[in-house]
KEROPA-562102 format. One line per field, with one value per residue (C-alpha): residue number from 1; residue in three letters; chain; x, y, z. Coordinates in pm, whole numbers. Layout:
REM KEROPA-562102
resi	c(NUM, ...)
resn	c(ALA, ...)
chain	c(A, ...)
px	c(X, ...)
py	c(Y, ...)
pz	c(Z, ...)
This chain:
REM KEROPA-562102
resi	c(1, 2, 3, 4, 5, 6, 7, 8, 9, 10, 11, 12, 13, 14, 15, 16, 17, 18, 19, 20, 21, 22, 23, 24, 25, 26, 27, 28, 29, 30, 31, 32, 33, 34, 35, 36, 37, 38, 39, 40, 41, 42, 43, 44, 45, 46, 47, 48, 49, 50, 51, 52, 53, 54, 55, 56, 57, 58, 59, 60, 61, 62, 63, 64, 65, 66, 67, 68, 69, 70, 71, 72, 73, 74, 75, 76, 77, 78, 79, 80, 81, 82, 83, 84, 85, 86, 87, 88, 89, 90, 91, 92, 93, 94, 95, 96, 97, 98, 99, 100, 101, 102, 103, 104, 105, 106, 107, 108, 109, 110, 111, 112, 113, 114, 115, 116, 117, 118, 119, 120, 121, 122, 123, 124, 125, 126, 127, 128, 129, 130, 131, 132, 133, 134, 135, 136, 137, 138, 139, 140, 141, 142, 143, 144, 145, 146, 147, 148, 149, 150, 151, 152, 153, 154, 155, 156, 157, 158, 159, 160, 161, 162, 163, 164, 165, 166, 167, 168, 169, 170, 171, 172, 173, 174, 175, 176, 177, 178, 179, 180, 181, 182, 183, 184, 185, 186, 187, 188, 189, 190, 191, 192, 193, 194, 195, 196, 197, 198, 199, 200, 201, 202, 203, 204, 205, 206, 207, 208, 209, 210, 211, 212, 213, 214, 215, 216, 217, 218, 219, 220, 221, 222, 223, 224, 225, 226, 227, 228, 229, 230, 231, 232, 233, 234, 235, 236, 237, 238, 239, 240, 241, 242, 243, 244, 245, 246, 247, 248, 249, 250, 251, 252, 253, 254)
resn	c(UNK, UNK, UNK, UNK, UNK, UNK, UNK, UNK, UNK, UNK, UNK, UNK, UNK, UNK, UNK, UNK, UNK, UNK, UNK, UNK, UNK, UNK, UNK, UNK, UNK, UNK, UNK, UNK, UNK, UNK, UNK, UNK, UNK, UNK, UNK, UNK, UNK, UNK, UNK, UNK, UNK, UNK, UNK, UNK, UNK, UNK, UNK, UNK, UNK, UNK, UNK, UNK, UNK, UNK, UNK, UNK, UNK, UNK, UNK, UNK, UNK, UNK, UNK, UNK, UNK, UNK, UNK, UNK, UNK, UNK, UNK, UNK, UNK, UNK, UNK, UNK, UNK, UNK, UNK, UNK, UNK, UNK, UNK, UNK, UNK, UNK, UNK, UNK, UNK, UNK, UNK, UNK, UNK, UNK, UNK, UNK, UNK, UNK, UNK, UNK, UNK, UNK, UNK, UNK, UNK, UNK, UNK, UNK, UNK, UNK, UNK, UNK, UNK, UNK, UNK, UNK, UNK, UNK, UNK, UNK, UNK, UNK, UNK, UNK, UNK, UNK, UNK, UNK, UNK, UNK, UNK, UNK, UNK, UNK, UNK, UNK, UNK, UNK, UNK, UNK, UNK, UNK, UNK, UNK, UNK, UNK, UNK, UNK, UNK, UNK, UNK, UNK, UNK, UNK, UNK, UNK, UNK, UNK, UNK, UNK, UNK, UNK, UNK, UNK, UNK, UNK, UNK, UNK, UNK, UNK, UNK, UNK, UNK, UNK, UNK, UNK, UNK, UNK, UNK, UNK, UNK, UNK, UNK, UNK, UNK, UNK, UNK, UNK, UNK, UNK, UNK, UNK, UNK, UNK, UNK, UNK, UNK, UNK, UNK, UNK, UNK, UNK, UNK, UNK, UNK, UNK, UNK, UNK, UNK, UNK, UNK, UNK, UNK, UNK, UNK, UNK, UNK, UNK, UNK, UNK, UNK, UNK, UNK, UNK, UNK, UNK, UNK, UNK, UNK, UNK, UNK, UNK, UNK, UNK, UNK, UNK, UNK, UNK, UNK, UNK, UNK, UNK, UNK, UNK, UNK, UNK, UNK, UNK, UNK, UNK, UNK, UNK, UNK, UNK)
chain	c(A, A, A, A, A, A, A, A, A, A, A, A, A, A, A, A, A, A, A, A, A, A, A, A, A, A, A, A, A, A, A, A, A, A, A, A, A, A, A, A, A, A, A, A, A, A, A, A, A, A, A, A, A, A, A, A, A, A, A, A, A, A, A, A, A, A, A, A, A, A, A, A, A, A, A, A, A, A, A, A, A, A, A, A, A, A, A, A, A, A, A, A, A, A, A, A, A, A, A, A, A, A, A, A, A, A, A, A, A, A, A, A, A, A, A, A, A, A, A, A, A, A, A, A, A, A, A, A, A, A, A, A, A, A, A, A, A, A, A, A, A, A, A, A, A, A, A, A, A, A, A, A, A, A, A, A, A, A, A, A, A, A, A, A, A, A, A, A, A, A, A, A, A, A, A, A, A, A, A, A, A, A, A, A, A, A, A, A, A, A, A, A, A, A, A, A, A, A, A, A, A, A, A, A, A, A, A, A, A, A, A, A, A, A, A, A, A, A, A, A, A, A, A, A, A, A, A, A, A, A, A, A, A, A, A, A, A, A, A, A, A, A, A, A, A, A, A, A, A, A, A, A, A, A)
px	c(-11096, -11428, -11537, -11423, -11537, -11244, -11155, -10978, -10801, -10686, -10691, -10752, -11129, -11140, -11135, -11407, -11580, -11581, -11731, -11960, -12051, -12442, -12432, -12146, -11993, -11754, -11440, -11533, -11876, -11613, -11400, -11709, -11844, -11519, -11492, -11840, -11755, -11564, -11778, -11534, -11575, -11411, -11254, -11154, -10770, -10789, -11043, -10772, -10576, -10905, -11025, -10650, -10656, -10997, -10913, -10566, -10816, -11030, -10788, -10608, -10829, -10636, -10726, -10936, -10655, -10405, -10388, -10343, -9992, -9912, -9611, -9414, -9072, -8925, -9111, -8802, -8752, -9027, -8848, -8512, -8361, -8177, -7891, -7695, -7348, -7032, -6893, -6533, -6343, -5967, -5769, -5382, -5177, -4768, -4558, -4177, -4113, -4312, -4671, -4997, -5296, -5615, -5900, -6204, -6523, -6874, -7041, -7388, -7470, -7315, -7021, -6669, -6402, -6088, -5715, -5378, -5076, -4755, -4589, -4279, -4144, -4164, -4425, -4641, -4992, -5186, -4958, -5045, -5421, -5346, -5155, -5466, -5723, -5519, -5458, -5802, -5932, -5659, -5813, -6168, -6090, -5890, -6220, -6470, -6598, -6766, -7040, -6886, -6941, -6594, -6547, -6226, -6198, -5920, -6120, -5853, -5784, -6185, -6179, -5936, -6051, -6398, -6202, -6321, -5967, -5630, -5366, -5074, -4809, -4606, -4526, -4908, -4936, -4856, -5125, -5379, -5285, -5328, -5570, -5828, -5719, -5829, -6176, -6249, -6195, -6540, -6859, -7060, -6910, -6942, -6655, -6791, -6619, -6724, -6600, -6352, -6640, -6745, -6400, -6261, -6202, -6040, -5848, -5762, -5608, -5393, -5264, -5168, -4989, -4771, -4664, -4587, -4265, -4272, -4070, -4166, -4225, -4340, -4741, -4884, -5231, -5351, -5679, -5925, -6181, -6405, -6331, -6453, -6213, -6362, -6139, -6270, -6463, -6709, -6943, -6746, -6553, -6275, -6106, -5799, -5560, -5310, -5241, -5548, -5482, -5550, -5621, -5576, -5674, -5373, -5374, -5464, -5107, -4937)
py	c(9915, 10029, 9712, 9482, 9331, 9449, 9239, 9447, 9219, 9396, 9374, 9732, 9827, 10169, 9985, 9782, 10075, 10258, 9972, 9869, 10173, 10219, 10611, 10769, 11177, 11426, 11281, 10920, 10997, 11168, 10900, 10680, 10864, 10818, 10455, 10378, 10440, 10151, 9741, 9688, 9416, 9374, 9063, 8977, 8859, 8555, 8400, 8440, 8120, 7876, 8023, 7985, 7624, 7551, 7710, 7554, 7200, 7263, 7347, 7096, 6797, 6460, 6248, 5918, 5634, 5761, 5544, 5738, 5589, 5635, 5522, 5862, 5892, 6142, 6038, 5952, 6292, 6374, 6096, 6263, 6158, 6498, 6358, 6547, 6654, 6496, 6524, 6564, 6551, 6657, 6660, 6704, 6619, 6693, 6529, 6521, 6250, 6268, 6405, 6276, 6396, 6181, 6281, 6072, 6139, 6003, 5956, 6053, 5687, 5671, 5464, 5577, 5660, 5670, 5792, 5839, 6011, 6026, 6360, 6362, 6670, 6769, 7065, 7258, 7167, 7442, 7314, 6938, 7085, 7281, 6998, 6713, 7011, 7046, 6673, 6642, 6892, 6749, 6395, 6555, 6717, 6381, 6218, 6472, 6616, 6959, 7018, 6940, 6980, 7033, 6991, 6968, 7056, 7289, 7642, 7840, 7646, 7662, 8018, 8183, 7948, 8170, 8494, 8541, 8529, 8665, 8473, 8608, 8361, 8371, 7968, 7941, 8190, 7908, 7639, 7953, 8029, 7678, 7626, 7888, 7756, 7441, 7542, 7831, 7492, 7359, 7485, 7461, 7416, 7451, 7515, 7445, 7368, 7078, 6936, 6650, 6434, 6442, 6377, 6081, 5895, 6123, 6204, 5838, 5833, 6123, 5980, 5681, 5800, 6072, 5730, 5518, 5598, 5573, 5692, 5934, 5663, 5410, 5285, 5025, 4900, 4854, 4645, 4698, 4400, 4386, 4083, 4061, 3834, 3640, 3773, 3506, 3175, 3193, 2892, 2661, 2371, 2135, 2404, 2313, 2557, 2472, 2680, 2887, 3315, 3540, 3908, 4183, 4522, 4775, 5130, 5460, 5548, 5225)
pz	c(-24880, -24910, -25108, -24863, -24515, -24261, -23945, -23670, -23421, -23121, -22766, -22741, -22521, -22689, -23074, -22973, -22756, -23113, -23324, -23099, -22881, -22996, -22834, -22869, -22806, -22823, -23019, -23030, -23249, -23467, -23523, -23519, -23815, -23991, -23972, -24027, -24429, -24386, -24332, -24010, -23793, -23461, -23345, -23005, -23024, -22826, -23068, -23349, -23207, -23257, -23597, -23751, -23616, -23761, -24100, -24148, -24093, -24349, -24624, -24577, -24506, -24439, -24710, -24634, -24696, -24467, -24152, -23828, -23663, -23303, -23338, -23231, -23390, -23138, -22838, -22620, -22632, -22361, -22144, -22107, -21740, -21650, -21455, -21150, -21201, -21087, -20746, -20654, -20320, -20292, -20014, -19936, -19671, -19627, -19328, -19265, -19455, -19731, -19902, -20094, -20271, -20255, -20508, -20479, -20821, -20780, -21103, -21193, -21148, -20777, -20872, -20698, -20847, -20569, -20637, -20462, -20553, -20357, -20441, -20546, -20328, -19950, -19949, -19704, -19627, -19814, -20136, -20069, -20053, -20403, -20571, -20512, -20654, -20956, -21037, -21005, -21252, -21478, -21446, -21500, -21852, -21988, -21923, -22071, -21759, -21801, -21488, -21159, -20797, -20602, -20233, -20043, -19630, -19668, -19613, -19670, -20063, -20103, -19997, -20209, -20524, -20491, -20439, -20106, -19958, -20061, -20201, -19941, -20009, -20286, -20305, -20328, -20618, -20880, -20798, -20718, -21118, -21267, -21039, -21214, -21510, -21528, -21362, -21660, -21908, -21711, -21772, -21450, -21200, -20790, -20549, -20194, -19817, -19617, -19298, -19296, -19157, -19486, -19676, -19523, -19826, -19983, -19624, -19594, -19984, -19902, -19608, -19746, -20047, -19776, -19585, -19877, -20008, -20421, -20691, -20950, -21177, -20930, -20843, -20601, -20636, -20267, -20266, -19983, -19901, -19644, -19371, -19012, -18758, -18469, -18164, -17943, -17946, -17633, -17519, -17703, -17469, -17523, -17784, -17949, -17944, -18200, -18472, -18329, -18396, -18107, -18192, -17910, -18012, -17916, -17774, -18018, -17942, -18014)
């Protein structure tokens, strides 16, 4: 070593206090005596980072017939549109005479996605509420789904999905089951209450499906377009009234 220029890179004060120290005592002119045998040289660390840069450069020069391109091949990857999650609202409801599920998915892109079912057996509530959060994780993994934003306005089905309340009931201990489930076969998901302000589609498509009557094997497409009817014509004289439809707007109760 002796025959040789040493560099020292460190970050350590006292290395550098030693090599460069001109009046030194005590145990540091000790070791200061020892090193100075050896043709050290102390070099700051953060220098390091430039000098390797500069060297790798001039061993390996770029020739002088290459051309320069700018044309990137992977520079799409610094434009990469990180896109939010899909969103899904579920929502039950059970009468006397029959029971629906309406689960309504908004795409990444904003589009909606509604559905209806009209279940098959007479159930409680709280099941309806399990049985339209179950058909909807089902229809999220057949269609590759794996992050996912769930909201439904049942607090008592949102609550014990988190574990914050206690499954009491024993008819609800099923769909609690398969409905943890299907949410370990997502990756990230989020399980959160809103009001039924919020969840009127999917209120509306439950609804429906518990008044229409199907078969287990039955569906109905119901289209919904938008239309606006002119109750009255006012300021208009000499109207003829054949074949002319009058619209009166009944009582809530009617």
């Amino acid at each position: 070593m002796q025959a040789h220029t040493i560099h020292v890179v460190s970050k350590a004060d006292p290395i550098k206090y030693i090599l460069s120290g001109p009046v030194l005592s005590g145990r540091l002119a000790k070791w200061a005596m020892l090193l100075k045998q050896y043709d050290l040289v102390f070099v700051p660390q953060k220098a390091v980072k430039g000098q390797a840069i500069a060297d790798f450069f001039a061993d390996h020069p770029v020739p002088a017939e290459w051309e320069i391109s700018d044309d990137l091949p992977g520079e799409e990857i610094f434009y990469v549109d990180v896109l939010p999650p899909w969103q899904m609202y579920f929502d039950g409801a059970a009468r006397q005479d029959g029971a629906g599920a309406g689960v309504v998915f908004v795409t990444p892109q904003n589009h909606l996605m509604p559905y209806a079912f009209t279940l098959t057996q007479l159930c409680t509530n709280n099941m309806a509420e399990y049985q339209a959060l179950i058909l909807g994780l089902q229809m999220a993994i057949e269609i590759g789904v794996r992050d996912m934003d769930i909201y439904g306005d049942s607090k008592l089905v949102v609550n014990q999905v988190l574990g914050e309340y206690e499954v009491k009931k024993e008819d609800l201990i099923p769909y609690h089951q398969q409905a943890l489930q299907l949410l370990n076969q997502l990756d990230d998901i989020h399980v959160g209450h809103v009001p039924r302000s919020a969840n009127k589609l999917a209120d509306a498509l439950a609804n429906l499906a518990a008044t229409l009557a199907l078969g287990a094997e039955e569906s109905m497409k119901v289209p919904v377009c938008n239309r606006w009817v002119v109750s009255s014509l006012e300021g208009e004289e000499n109207v003829d009234t054949t074949n002319m439809i009058c619209v009166y707007t009944v009582d809530e109760d009617d």
